[in-house]
N, C-alpha and C positions, 0 to 999 in steps of 0.2 A: 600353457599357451600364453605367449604375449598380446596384449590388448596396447592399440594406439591408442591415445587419447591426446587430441588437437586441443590446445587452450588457445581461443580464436576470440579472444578479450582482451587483447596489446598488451601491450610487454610490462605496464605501472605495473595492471591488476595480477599478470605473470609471476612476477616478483613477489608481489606481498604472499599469492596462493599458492607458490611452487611448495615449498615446504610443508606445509599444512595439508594440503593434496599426496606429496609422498607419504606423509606420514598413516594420511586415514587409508591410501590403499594398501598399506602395509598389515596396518590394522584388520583391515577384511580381506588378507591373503591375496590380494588380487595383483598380480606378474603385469605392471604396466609401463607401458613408454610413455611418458609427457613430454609434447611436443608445442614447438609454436611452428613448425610448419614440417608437414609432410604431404606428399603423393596422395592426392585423393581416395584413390582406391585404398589406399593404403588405412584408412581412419577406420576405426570401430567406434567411439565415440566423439562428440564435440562440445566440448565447455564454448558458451557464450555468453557476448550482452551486446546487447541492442546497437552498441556503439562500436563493433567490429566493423573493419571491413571485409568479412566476407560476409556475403549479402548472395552468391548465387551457389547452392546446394547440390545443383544437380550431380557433377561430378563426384562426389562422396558418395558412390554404389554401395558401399559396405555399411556405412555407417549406421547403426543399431539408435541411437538416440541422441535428441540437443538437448544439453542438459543448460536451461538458463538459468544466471546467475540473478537473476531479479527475479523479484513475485511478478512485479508487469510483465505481459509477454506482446502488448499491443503496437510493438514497435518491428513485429517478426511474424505475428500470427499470420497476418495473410499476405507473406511473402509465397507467391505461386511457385517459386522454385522449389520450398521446403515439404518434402513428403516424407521427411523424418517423423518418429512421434516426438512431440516435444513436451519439456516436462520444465513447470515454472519453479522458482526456490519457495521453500518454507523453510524457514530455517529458524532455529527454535530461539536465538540468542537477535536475531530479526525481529521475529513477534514479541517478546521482549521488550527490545525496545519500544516498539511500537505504544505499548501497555502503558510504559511508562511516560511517555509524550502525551498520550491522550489524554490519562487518569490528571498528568500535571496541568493541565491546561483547563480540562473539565474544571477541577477544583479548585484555579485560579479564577474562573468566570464565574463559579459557584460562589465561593466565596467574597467576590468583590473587591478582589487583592491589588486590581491596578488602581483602582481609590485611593488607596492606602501610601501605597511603591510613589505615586505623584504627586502626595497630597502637598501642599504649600505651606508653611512655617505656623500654624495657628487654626487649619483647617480640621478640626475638632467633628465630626460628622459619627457617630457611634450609631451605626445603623446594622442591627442583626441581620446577619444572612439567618436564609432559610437550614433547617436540616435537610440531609439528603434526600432523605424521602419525600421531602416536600417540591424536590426537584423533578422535573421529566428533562432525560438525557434520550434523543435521538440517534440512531446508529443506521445509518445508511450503506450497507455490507454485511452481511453475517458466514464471510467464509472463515478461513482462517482466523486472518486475523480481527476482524469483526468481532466475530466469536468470545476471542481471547478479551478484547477490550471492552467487549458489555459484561463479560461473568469478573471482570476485573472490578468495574464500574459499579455490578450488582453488590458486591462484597460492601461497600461503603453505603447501600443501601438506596440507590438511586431509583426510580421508578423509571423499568430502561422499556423503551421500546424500541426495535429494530426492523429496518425492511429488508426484503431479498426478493427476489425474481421470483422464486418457485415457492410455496406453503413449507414452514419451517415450524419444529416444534421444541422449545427450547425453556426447561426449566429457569423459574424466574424470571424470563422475560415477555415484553408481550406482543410475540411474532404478527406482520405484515405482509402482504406481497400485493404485486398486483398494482395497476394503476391509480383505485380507489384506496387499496391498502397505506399508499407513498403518500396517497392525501390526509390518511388518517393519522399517521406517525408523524407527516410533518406539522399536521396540527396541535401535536401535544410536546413538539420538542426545543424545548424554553432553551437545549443548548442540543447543537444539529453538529455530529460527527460523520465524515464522508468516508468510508474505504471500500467504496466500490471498485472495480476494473473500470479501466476504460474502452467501452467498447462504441459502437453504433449507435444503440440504444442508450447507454448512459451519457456520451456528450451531450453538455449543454443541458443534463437532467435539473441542475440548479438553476433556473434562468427565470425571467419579470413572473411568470407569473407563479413558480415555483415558490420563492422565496416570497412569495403574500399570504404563504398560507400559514408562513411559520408564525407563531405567538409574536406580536410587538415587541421589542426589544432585545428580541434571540440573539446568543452567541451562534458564531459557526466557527467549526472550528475543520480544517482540510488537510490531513496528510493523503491521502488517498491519492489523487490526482488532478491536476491544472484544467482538465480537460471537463469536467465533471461539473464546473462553476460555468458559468457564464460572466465576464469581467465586467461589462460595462453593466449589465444586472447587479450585480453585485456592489458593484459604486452607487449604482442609484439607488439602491435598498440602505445601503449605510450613511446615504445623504438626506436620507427622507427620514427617517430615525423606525424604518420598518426592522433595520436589525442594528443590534447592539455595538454590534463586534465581528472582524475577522480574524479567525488567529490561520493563516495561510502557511503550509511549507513546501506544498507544490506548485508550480506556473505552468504554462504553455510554453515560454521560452524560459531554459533554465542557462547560466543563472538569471536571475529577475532584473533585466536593463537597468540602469541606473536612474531614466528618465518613464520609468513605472508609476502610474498616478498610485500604486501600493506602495510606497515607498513613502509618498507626501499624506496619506489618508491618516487623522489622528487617530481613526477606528479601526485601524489595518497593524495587526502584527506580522510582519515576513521573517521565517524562519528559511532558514537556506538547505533543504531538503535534509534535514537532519533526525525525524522522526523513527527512522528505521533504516537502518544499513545493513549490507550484507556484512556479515565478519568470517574471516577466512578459515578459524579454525573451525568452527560450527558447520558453517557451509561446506566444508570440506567433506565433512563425514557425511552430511546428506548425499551428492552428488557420488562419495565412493560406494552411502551401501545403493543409491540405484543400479549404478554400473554393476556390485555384486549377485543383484536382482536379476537382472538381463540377463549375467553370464549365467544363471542359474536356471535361466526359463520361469524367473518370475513375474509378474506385471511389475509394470514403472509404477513408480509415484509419482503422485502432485502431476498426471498426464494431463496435457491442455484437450479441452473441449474445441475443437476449434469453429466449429459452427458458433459457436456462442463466445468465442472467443475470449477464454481465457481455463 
């Protein structure tokens, strides 16, 4: 049996995935056609991201799953046309990266590294950092990659505490949830990592009075989501010296305008959403063994919640 499969992501992301796509459904046996445009009826699966234009679903009667090419799905969850399941990426060379942007940045702000990187011709200042463990690191997400970036974090011995929506129970670290939970975690987190979703509920979850509760001087550091901060909160906390530090790689409008008061702020680091990428051959094989999954009468992975949205 031939399977369509619509790559409904334009023709760059086409390009870079066609191959890496033949090859993984090669790899799990599976007789497919990759398309960039067929007959509706015609689709059994559909590769996405958020930035396609296909935006109305209905016509795709056949079609068994959306398989998105990003962890975020908040850009698609509550399009009313989609009564696909839909399945977000985890993609293992994704969370990865991720590990490694956060752990790099944590133990730049731990360390006291931009002192150093700016200091001026004679600025002599020998001021010990703490050890890790004399640190509390913050971790606002504990899914995926949450997960990955606090048991990364604990490794170097940091005293991680983490929040999440539902009661979580997690070797070496010391689980949160809950409204009082968010106030209890933000209060011991001298450096605050964000990788929530963006949903309902978490816009805006950093905002004036959020950021009062964290420890004076806190780093924050944000690859999660733009949406997740509050901006003009966010300037006033770092003009008031309530926080330390942003080290930012997601906005509200990407890329980051040019006339961004982040952009002028001495306490703003803008990275250009570089934290965590999809890469094509990794992702590839995710997205072919679900499709192997479906055709097999298996459950999907990584299925969106969509009430809770994501």
């Amino acid at each position: 049996m031939t399977l369509t499969v619509l790559f409904a992501a334009g023709q760059p992301l086409f390009d870079a995935y066609k191959t890496a796509l033949e090859q993984a459904f090669q790899d799990h046996a599976l007789n497919v056609r990759l398309v960039t445009d067929a007959p509706p009826e015609q689709v059994d699966y559909i590769i996405y991201a958020p930035s396609s234009p296909l935006q109305d679903f209905t016509p795709y009667t056949a079609c068994k799953a959306v398989l998105n090419l990003w962890a975020g799905v908040e850009k698609i969850v509550d399009n009313p046309t989609l009564t696909q399941p839909l399945c977000r990426m985890v993609d293992p060379a994704l969370t990865q990266g991720m590990v490694e942007y956060v752990c790099g940045h944590v133990l730049r702000h731990h360390l006291g590294m931009d002192a150093h990187i700016h200091a001026r011709p004679g600025d002599w200042q020998p001021v010990e950092p703490p050890l890790a463990q004399e640190r509390s690191v913050g971790i606002l997400g504990l899914g995926a990659l949450g997960l990955a970036v606090a048991q990364a974090l604990g490794h170097f011995g940091f005293d991680i505490h983490g929040w999440a929506r539902s009661p979580k129970s997690v070797p070496g670290i010391t689980c949160h949830h809950g409204p009082k939970g968010l106030e209890a975690c933000l209060s011991r987190a001298q450096i605050l990592v964000t990788l929530l979703p963006l949903t309902r509920d978490t816009e805006n979850l950093l905002d004036a009075r959020t950021l009062q509760i964290l420890p004076k001087g806190a780093a924050l550091i944000n690859p999660g989501r733009g949406g997740l901060v509050d901006d003009t909160a966010l300037i006033a906390a770092l003009d008031s010296g309530q926080l330390g530090h942003a080290t930012l790689d997601v906005f509200r409008t990407e890329p980051l305008p040019a006339d961004h008061a982040f952009w002028a702020h001495a306490r703003v680091t803008v990275t250009p959403h570089i934290a965590a990428t999809t890469r094509p051959k990794t992702a590839a094989r995710v997205i072919a063994e679900n499709i192997a999954r479906s055709a097999q009468g298996q459950p999907l992975l990584h299925l969106v919640d969509r009430p809770r949205g994501y």
